[in-house]
C-alpha positions as CSV (number, residue, x, y, z in Angstrom):
1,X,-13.9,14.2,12.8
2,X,-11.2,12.2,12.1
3,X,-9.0,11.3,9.5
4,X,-10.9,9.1,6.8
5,X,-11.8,8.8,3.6
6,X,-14.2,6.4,1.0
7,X,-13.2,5.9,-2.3
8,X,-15.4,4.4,-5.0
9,X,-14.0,3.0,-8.5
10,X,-16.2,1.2,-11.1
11,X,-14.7,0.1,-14.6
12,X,-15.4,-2.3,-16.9
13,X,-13.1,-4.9,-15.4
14,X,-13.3,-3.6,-11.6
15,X,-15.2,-3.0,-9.0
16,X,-13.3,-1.6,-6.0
17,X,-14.2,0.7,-2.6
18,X,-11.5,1.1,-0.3
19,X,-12.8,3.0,3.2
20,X,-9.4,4.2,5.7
21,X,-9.2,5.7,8.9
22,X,-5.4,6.8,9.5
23,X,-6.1,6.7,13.0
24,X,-7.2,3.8,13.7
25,X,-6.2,0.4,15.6
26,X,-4.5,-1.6,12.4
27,X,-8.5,-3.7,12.1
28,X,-8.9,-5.0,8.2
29,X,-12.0,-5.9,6.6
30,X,-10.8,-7.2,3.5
31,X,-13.2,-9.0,0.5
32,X,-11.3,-9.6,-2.7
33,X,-11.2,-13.2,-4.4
34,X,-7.9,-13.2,-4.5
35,X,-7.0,-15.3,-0.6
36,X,-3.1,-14.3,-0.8
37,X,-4.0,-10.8,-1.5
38,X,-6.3,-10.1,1.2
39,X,-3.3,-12.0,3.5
40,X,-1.5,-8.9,2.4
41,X,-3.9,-6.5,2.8
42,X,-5.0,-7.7,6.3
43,X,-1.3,-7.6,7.1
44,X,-1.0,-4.0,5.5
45,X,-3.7,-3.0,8.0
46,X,-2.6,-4.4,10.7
47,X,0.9,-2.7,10.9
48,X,0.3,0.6,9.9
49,X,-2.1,1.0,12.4
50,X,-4.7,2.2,9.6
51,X,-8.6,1.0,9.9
52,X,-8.8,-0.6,5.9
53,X,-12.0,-2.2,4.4
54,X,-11.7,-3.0,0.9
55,X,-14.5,-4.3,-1.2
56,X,-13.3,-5.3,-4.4
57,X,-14.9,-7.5,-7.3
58,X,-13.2,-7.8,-11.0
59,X,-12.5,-10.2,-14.3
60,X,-10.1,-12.3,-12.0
61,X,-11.5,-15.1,-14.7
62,X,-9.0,-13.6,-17.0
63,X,-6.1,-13.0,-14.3
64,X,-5.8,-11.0,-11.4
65,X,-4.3,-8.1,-13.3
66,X,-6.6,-5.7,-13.1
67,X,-7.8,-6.7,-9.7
68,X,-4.6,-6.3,-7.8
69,X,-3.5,-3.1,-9.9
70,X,-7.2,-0.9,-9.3
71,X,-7.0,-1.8,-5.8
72,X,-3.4,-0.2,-5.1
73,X,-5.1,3.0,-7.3
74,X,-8.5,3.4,-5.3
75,X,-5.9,2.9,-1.9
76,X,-3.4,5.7,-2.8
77,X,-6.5,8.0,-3.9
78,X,-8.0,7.1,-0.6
79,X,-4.6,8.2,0.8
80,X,-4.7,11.1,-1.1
81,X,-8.1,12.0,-0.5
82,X,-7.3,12.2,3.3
83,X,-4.0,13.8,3.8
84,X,-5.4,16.2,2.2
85,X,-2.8,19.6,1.8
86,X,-1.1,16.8,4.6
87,X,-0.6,19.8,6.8
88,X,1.2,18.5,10.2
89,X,2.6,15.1,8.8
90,X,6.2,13.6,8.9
91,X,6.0,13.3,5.5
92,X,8.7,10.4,4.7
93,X,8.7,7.1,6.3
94,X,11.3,4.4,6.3
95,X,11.0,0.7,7.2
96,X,13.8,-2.8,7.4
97,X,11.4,-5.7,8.4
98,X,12.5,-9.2,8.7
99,X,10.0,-11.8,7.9
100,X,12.5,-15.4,8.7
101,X,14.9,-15.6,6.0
102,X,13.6,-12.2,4.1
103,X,14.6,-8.6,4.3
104,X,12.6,-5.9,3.2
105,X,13.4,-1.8,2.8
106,X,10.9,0.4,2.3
107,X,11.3,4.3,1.6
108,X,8.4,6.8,0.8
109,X,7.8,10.6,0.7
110,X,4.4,11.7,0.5
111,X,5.8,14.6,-1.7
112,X,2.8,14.9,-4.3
113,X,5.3,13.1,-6.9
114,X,4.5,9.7,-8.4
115,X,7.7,7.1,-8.6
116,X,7.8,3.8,-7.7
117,X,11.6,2.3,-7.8
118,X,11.0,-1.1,-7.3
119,X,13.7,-3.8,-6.9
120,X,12.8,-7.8,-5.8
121,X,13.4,-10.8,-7.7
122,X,10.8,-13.5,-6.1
123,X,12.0,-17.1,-6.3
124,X,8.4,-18.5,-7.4
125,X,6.1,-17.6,-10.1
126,X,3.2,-17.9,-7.7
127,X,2.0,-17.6,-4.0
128,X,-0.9,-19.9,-4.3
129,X,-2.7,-18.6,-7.5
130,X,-1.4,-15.2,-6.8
131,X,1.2,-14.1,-9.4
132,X,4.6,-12.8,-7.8
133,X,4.7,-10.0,-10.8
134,X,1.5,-8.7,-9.4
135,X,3.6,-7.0,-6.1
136,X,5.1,-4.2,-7.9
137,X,1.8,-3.3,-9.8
138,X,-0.3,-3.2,-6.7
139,X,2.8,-1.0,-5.2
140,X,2.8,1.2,-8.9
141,X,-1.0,1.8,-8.6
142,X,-0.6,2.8,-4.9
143,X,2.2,5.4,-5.6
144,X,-0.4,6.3,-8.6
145,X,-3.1,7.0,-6.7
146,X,-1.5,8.6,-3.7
147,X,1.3,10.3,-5.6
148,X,4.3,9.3,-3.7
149,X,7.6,8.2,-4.6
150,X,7.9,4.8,-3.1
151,X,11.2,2.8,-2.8
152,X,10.9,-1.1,-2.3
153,X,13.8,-3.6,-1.9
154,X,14.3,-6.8,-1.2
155,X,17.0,-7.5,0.3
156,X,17.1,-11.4,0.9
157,X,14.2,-13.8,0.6
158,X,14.2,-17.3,-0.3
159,X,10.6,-17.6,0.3
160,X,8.0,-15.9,-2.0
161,X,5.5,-15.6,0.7
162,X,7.9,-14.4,3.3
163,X,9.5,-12.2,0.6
164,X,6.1,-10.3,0.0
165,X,4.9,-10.2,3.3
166,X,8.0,-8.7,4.5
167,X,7.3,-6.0,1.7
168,X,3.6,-5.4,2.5
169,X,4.7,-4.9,6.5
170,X,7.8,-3.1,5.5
171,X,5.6,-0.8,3.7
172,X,2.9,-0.6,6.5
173,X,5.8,0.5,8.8
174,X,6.7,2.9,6.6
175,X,3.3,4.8,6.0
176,X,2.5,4.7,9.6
177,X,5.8,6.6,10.1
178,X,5.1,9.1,7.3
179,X,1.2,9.8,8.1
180,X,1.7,10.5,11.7
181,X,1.1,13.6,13.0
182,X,3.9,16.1,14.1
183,X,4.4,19.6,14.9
184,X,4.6,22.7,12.2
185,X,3.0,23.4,8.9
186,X,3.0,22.1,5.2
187,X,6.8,20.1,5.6
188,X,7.8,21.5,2.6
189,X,9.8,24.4,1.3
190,X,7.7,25.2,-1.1
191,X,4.7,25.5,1.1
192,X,2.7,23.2,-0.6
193,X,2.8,18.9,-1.3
């Protein structure tokens, strides 16, 4: 059977499905109109070893706001949708990628909490027409969606791309650690995530 999942979300400003299989071989299938973004996305993909296709429409004429932000939601309630109780997982993940000159750290814990501690300073407004600011509310909306309490730093970065992308694989690295399938029960205390 697998583990995957299909999430569909329709608003008045967005029109996003996201489609995951966590054990997968990294392949992306991205369509948003925003080129930077599905860079990331593709790159998300690709190193955490998840199968992603994400279909995703919105009022980009006013910004890419909502966009960006409803995608990182329907992608942490995909998340959440497939872990499931997440019997059998690692649970936390932890990730340092270089990308050049830029350092990321990522942190997580798929512990059924929602936090998102995020700390980058990018040195350009803009990657292309992709706003910087726009990183930490896709990262907000996926620790939203999937609660999980999500650390993010950037550590050096004189790039914005490289900066980002660092962050995007850093995170990738960091899921695939966290989703991957162990020994035991519920790896909690409590019994329950």
């Amino acid at each position: 059977m697998g583990r995957r999942s299909r999430i569909e979300r329709a608003t008045s400003e967005t029109s996003i499905t996201v489609s995951l299989d966590l054990d997968g071989k990294g392949e992306g299938k991205i369509s948003t109109p925003v080129g930077f973004f599905n860079h990331m996305l593709q790159t998300f993909a690709r190193h955490s070893g998840i199968d992603l296709t994400v279909e995703a429409q919105g009022d980009v004429e006013v910004d890419f706001h909502h966009l960006v932000e409803d995608t990182g939601i329907v992608l942490g309630e995909a998340l959440a949708q497939v872990l499931g109780e997440k019997r059998g997982i690692e649970r936390f993940g932890e990730a340092l990628v270089p990308m050049d000159e830029a350092l990321a750290q990522v942190a997580l814990d798929l512990s059924g909490r929602t936090h998102l501690s995020f700390s980058a300073t990018f040195p350009a407004y803009k990657v292309g027409d992709f706003d910087t600011e726009l990183v930490q509310e896709f990262f907000q909306g996926v620790a939203r969606g999937s609660k999980m309490t999500l650390h993010v730093r950037l550590l050096e970065g004189k790039n914005s791309h490289h900066a980002i992308e660092a962050i995007f694989k850093a995170f990738a690295r960091a899921l695939r650690q966290a989703i991957r399938v162990g020994e035991g029960d519920i790896p909690s205390t409590k019994g329950i995530l």
